[in-house]
C-alpha positions as a Markdown table, in Angstrom:
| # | Residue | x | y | z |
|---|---|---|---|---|
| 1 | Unk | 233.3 | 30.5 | -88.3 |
| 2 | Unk | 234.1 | 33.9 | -87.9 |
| 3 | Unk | 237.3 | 36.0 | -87.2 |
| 4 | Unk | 237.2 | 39.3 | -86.4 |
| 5 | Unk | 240.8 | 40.9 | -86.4 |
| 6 | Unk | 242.4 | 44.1 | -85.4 |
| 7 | Unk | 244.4 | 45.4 | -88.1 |
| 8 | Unk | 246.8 | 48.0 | -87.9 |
| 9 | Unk | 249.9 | 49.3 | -89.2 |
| 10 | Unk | 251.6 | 51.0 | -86.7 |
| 11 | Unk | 250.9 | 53.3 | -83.4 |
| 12 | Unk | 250.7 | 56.4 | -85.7 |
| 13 | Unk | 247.9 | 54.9 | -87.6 |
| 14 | Unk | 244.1 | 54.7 | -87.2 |
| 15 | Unk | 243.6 | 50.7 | -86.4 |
| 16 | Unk | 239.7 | 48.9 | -87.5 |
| 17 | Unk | 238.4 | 45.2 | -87.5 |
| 18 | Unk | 238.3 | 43.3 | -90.6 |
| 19 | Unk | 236.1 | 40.2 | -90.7 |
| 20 | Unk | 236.9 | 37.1 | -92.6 |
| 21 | Unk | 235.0 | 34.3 | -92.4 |
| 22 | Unk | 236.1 | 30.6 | -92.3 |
| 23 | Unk | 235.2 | 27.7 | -93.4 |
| 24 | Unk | 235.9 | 23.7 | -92.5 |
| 25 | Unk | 237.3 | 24.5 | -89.1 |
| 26 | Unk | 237.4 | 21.0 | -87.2 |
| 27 | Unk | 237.0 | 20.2 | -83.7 |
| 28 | Unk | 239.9 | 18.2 | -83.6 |
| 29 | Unk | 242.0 | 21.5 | -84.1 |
| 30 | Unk | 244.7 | 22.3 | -81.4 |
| 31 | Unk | 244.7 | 25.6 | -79.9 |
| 32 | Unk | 247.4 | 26.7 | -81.9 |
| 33 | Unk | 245.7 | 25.7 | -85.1 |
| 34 | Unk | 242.8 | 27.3 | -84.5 |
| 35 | Unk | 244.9 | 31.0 | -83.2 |
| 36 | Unk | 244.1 | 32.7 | -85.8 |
| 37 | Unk | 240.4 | 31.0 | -86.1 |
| 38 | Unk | 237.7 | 32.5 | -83.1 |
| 39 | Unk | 234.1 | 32.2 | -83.5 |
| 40 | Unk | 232.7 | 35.3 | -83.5 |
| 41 | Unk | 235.3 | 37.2 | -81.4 |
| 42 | Unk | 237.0 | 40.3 | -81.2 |
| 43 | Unk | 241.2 | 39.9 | -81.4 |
| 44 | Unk | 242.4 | 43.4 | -80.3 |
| 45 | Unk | 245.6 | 44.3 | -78.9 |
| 46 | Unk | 246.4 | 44.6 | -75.1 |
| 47 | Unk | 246.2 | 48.5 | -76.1 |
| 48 | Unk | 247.6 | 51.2 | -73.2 |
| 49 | Unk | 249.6 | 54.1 | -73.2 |
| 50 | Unk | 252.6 | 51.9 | -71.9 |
| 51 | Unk | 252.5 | 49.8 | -74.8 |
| 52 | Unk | 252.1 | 51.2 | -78.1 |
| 53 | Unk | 250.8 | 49.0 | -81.0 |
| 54 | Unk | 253.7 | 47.3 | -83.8 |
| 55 | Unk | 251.0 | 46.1 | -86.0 |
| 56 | Unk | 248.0 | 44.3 | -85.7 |
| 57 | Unk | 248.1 | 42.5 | -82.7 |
| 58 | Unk | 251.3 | 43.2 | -82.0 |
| 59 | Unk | 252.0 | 45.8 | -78.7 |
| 60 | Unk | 255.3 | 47.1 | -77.5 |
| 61 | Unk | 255.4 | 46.1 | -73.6 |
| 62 | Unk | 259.4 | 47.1 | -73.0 |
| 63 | Unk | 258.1 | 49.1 | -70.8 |
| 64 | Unk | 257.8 | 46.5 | -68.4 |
| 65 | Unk | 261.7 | 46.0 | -68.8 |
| 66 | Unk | 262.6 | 49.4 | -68.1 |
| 67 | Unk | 260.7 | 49.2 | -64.6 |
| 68 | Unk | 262.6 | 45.8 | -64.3 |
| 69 | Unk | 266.1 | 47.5 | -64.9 |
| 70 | Unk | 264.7 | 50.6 | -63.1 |
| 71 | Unk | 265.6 | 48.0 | -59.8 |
| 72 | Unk | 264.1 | 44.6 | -59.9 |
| 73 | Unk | 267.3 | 43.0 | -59.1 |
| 74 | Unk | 269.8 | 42.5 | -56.5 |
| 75 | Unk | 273.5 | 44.3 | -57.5 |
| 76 | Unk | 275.2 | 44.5 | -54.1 |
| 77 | Unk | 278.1 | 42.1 | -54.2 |
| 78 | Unk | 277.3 | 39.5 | -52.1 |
| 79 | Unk | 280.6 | 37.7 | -52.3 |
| 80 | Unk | 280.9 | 33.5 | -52.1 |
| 81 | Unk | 277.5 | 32.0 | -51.4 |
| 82 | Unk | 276.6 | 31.4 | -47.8 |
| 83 | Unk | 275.8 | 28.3 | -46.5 |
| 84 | Unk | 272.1 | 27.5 | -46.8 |
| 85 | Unk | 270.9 | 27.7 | -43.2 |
| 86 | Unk | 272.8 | 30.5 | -42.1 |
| 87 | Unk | 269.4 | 32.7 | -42.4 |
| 88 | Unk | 266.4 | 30.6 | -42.2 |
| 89 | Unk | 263.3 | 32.1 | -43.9 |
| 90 | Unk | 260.2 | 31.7 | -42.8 |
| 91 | Unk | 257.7 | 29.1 | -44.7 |
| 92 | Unk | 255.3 | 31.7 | -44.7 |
| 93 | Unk | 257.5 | 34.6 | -46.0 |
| 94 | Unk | 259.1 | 32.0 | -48.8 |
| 95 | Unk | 255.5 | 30.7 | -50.1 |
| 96 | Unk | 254.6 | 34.5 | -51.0 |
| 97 | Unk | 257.4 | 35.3 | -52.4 |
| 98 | Unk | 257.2 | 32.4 | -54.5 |
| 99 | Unk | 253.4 | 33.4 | -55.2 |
| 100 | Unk | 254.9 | 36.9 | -56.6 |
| 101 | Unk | 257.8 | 35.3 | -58.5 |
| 102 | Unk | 255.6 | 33.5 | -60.4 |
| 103 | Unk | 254.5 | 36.7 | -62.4 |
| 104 | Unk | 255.3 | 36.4 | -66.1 |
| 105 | Unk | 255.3 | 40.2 | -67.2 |
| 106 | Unk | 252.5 | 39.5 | -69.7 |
| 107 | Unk | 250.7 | 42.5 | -69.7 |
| 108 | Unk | 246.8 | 41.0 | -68.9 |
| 109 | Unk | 246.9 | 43.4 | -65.5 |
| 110 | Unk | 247.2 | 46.9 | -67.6 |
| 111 | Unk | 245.2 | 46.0 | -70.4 |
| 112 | Unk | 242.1 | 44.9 | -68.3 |
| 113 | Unk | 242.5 | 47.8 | -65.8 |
| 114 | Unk | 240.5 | 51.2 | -67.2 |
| 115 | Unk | 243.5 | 53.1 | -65.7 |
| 116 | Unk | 246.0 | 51.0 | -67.4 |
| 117 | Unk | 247.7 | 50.5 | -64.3 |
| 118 | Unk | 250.7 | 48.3 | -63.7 |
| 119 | Unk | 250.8 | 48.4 | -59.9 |
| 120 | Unk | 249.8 | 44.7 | -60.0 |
| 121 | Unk | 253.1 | 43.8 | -62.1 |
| 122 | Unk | 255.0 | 46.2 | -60.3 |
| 123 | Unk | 253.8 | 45.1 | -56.5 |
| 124 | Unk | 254.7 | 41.1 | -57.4 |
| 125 | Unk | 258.1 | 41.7 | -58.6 |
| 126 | Unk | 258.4 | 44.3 | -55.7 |
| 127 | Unk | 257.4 | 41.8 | -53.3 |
| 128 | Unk | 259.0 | 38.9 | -54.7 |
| 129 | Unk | 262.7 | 40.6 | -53.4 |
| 130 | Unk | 261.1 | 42.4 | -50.1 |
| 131 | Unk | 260.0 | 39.1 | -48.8 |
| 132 | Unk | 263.5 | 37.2 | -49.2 |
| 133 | Unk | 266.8 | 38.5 | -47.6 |
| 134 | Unk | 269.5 | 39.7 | -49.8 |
| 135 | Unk | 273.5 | 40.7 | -50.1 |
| 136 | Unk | 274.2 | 39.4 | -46.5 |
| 137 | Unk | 278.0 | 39.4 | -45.7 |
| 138 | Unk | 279.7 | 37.3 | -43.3 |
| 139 | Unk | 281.9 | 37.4 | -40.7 |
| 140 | Unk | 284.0 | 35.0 | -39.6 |
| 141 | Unk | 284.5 | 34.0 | -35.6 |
| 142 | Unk | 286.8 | 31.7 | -34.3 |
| 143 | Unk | 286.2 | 30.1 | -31.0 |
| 144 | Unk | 288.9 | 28.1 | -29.0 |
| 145 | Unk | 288.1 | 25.3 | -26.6 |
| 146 | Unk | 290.4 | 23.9 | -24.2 |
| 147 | Unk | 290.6 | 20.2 | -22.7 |
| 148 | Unk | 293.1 | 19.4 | -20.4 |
| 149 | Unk | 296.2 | 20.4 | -22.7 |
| 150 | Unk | 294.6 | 19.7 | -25.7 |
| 151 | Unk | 293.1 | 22.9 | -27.6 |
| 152 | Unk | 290.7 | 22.8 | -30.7 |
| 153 | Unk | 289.5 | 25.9 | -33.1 |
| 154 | Unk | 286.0 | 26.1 | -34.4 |
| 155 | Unk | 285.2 | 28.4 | -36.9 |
| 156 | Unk | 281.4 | 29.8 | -37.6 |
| 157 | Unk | 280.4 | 32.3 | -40.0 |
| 158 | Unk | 277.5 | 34.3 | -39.5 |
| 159 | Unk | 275.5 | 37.0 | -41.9 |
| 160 | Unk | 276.2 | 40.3 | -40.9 |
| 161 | Unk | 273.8 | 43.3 | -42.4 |
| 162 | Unk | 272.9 | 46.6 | -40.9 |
| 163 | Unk | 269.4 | 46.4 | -42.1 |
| 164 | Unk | 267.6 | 44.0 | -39.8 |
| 165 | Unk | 266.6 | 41.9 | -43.0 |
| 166 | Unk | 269.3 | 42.3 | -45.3 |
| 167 | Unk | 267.1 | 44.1 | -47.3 |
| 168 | Unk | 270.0 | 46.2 | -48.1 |
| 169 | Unk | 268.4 | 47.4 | -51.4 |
| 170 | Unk | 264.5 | 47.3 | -50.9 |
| 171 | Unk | 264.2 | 51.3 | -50.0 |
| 172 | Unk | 266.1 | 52.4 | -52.9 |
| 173 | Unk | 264.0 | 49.1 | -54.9 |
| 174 | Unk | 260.8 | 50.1 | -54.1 |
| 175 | Unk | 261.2 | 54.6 | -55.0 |
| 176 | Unk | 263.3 | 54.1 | -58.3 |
| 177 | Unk | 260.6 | 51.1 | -60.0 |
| 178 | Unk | 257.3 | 53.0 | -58.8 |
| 179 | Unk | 259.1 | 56.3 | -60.7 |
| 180 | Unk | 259.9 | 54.4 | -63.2 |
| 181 | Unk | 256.4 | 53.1 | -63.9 |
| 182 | Unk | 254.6 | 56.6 | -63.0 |
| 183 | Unk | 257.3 | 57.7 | -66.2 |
| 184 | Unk | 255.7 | 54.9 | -68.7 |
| 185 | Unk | 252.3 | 56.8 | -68.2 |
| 186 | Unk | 250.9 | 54.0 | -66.2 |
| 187 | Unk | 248.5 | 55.5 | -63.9 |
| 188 | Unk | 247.6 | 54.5 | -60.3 |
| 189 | Unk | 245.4 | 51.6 | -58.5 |
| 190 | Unk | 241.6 | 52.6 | -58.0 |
| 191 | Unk | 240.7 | 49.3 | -56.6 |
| 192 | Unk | 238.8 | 47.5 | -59.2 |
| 193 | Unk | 240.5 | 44.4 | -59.1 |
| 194 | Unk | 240.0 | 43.6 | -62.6 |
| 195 | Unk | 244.0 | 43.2 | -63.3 |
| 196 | Unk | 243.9 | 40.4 | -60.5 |
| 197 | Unk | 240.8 | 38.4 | -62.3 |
| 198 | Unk | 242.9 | 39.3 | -65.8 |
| 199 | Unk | 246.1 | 37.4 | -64.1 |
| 200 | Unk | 246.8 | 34.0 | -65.6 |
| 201 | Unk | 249.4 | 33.2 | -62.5 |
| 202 | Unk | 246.3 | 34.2 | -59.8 |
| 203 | Unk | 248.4 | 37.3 | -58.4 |
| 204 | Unk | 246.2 | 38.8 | -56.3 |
| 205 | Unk | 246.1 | 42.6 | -54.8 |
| 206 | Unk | 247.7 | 41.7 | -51.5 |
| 207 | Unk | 250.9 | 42.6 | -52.8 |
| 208 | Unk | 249.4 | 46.0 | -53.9 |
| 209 | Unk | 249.0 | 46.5 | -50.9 |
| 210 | Unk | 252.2 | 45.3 | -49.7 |
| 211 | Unk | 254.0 | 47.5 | -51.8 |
| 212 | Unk | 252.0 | 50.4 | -50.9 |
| 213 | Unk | 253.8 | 49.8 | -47.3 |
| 214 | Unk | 257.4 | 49.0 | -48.4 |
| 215 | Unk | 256.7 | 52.3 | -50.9 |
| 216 | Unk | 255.5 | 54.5 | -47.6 |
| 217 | Unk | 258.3 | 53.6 | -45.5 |
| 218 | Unk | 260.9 | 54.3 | -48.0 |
| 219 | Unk | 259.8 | 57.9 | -48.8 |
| 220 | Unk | 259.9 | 58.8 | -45.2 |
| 221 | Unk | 263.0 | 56.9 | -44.2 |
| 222 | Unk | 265.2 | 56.7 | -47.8 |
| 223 | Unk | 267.6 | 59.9 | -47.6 |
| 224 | Unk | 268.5 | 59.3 | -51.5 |
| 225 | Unk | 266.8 | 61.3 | -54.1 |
| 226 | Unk | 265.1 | 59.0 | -56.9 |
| 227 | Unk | 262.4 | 61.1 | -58.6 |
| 228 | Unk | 263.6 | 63.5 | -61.0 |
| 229 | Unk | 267.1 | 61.2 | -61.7 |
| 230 | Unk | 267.8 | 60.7 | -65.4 |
């Protein structure tokens, strides 16, 4: 067999294949045996502007964690956790956000798109939080009933949010990631789809498309300045 692999020392220098041949490679091989072992195939690094190359196969993707810590994650206190039914979601709503969640930052999406765009990584973990309601409060009610001269209390506690969804955060979510990835020199969707056929987890370009919406209404409606923040 033959192995074709990338070599390369670091970002700064020029990379090139190097071929070594192999011999006795058995059938019987796990995949994991046979890593370093590929018939007549090309082992480059996922190479893009937002990850720079280690060494040889090696790539740098911590970019994708600063667009995570950029504001993929809920931070409003949200106190003692509610009860479980106190806001139903929708079947529909929780199977996409469960489709998004599954997104495993690996990097396939950027290094098959010619743009190097991360809008496909960005979108799922986007969507995965705008689908789902978040930092609800509650309130607490007491009712009094009265039979005869007996009298009972019944408390109920309901969520409470000014933001029709509790999406307290999405606005602010949506701006401050999409900066943050337009700062890793990812560049922008052209519609090629090859980052959703590159996806091991089958994440498809709806939720490009979805973001593209939560990203319009924010800059219209969000009053708080994200772009140009340091």
């Amino acid at each position: 067999m033959t192995l074709k692999i990338w070599r390369q020392k670091d970002a700064k220098t020029r990379g090139q294949f190097e071929t070594v041949k192999i011999n006795d490679v058995s059938p019987d091989m796990s995949f994991l045996e046979m890593l370093d072992i590929v018939n007549e195939e090309q082992m480059k690094p996922w190479r893009a502007a937002a990850f720079p190359v280690i060494r040889d196969c090696a790539v740098d993707r911590t970019a994708f964690d600063r667009i995570i810590q950029a504001g993929g994650f809920v931070s409003v206190n949200t106190g003692a956790a509610p009860e479980a039914s106190t806001i139903p979601v929708p079947k529909a709503d929780a199977d996409r956000a469960f489709d998004a969640a599954a997104c495993i930052g690996c990097g396939a999406c950027v290094a098959a798109c010619k743009n190097a765009s991360a809008m496909l990584f960005v979108s799922a973990k986007v969507s995965h939080l705008s689908f789902l309601p978040q930092a609800v409060s509650q309130k607490r009610l007491v009712l009094t009933s009265r039979v005869g001269e007996s009298e009972r209390q019944f408390e109920f506690f309901y969520a409470s949010s000014a933001n029709g969804r509790h999406r307290v955060e999405a606005k602010k979510r949506v701006l401050a990631m999409v900066a943050q990835m337009d700062k890793e020199d990812c560049a922008t969707c052209t519609n090629l789809y090859e980052c959703q056929a590159a996806c091991p987890k089958g994440i498809t370009v709806d939720y490009i498309a979805k973001m593209n919406r939560e990203y319009l209404g924010a800059t219209v409606t969000y009053a708080e300045k994200v772009y140009g923040k340091d």
